[in-house]
Phi, psi and omega in degrees: 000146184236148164197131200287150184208139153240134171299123178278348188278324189273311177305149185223045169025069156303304195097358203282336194303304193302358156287332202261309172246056227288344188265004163221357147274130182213140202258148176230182242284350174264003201083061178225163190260124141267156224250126160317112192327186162047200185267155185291128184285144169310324191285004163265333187300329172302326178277350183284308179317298172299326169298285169334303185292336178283349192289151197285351187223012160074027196272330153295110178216151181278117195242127173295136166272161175302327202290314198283000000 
């Protein structure tokens, strides 16, 4: 299992991720992202991976559970 994870200390609410992966980001009202519960559906993962990599502060990231 994959599921997105972000550090609040780094994100500084860019927004690009919730651009880049809007069915599973979603920004609240100052721009920081909220992140959908649970794993990422496979038919996402590739756009979760580019989401991750774009963001300016490394703050998004895709986290493996041990189980998965």
């Amino acid at each position: 299992m994959t599921r997105l994870g972000v550090d609040p200390i780094a994100c500084t609410g860019h927004g690009i991720c919730a651009e880049l992966l809007p069915e599973g980001i979603a920004l609240d009202e100052w721009g920081y992202p909220l992140l959908a519960a649970g794993e990422v559906p496979a038919e996402l993962l590739r756009r979760a991976r580019s989401a991750a990599a774009a963001c300016p502060t490394r703050a998004l990231k895709l986290l493996a559970d041990a189980a998965g």
